[in-house]
N, C-alpha and C positions, 0 to 999 in steps of 0.2 A: 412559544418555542424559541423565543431568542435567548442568549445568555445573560445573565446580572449585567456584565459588563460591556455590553452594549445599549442596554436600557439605557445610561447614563449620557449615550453617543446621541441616542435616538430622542432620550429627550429635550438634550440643546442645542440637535438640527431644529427641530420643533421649536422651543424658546425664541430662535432668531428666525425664525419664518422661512428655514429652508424649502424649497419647491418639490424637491427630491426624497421628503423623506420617506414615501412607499417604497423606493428603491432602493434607500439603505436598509430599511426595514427588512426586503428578499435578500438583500446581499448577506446582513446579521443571523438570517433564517437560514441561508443554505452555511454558513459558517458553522452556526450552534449544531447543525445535523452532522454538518461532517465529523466537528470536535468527538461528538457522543458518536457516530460510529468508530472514530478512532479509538476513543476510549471504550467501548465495546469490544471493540478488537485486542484491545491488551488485556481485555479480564478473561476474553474466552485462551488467548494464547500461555497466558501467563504460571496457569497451574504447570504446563509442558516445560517451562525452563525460559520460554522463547520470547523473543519481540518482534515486532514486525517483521523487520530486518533479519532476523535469524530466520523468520519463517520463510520470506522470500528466497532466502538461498539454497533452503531444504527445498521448496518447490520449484525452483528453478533446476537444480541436479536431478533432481525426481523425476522431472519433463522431459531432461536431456540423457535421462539414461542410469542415473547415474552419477556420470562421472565428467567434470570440469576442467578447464585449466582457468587460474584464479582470474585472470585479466576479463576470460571469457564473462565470467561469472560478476564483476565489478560491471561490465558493460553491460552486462542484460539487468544488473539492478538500476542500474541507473548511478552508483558509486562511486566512489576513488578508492584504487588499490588499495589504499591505505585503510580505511573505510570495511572494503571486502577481508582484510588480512586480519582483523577484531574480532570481525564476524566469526569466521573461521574458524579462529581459534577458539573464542567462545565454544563453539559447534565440536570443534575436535576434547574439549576436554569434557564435555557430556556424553563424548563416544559414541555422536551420530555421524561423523564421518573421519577421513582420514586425508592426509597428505602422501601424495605417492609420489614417485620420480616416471616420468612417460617413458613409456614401453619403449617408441622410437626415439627419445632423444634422450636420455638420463639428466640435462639439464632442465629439462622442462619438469615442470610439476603438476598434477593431476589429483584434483580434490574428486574424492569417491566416497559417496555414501555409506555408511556400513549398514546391515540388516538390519538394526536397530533405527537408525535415520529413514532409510526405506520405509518402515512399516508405520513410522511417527508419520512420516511426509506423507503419506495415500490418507493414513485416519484422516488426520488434519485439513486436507487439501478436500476431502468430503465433506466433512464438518463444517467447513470454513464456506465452502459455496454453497452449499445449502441453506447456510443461516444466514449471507451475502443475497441471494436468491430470495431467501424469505421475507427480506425489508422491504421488498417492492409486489407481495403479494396481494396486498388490497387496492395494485392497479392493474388495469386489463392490459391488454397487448398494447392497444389503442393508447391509452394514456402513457403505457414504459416509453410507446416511439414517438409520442408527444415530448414528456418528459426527459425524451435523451436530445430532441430537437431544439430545444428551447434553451438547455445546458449546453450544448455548443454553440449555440449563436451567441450566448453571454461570454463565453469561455475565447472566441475569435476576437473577443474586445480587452483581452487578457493582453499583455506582452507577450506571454508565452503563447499564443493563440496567434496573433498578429505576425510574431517572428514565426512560427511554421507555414506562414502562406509565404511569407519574402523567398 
């Protein structure tokens, strides 16, 4: 289950008699898995037009209603404006959603779904956790909260793990 390209890592920890190599071995492990769910994720998205990132934007409007203001919608992906304003656009010229001017303020602008985007974003957003769902079905309860246990105590040794308790 590792990648080509850390076999090469693993085996000249191993050559120099590293003490740690079972541990780079899991670290290479949970790597290679996520690579292949991410790439799993671009083949099931990808017939739709979308990438990750598109898709998150369609399901983030989809949650919220609807309808956005773009900074909202940069902050809840985790993005930069600039980042969100690609996206966007991408999304507006497949004519899943739209750019409007906000009701109360005409400077403000308000990304709104159209019926089209709506009915992509509900398919998708089922499709998508069900088959997210399904990769942990040949574990029981018991092991999911095992396995979610164990991936945050590795993940608090993360910088980004470490900087969210400071």
């Amino acid at each position: 289950m590792v990648e080509a390209k850390h076999h090469a890592l693993l085996d000249e920890a191993q050559r120099r008699g590293h003490t740690n190599v079972a541990q780079l071995r899991l670290c290479f492990q949970l790597l290679s898995l996520s690579s292949s769910i991410d790439r799993d994720c671009a083949t099931r998205l990808a017939p739709h037009g979308l990438s990750e990132g598109r898709f998150i934007v369609l399901f983030l409007l989809h949650g919220a209603g609807g309808t956005l203001p773009p900074h909202a919608l940069a902050e809840r992906a985790g993005v930069t404006r600039a980042t969100i304003s690609g996206l966007l656009d991408g999304l507006q010229r497949e004519g899943l959603l739209q750019r409007r001017s906000d009701a109360e303020d005409g400077r403000r602008l308000q990304i709104v779904l159209t019926v089209q985007g709506r009915r992509l974003a509900a398919m998708l957003f089922d499709q998508h956790t069900q088959w997210i769902g399904g990769l942990f079905d040949a574990l029981d309860a018991g092991e999911q909260q095992q396995l979610s246990t164990l991936l945050h105590k590795v993940w608090q040794r993360t910088d980004g793990g470490r900087a969210s308790v400071a």
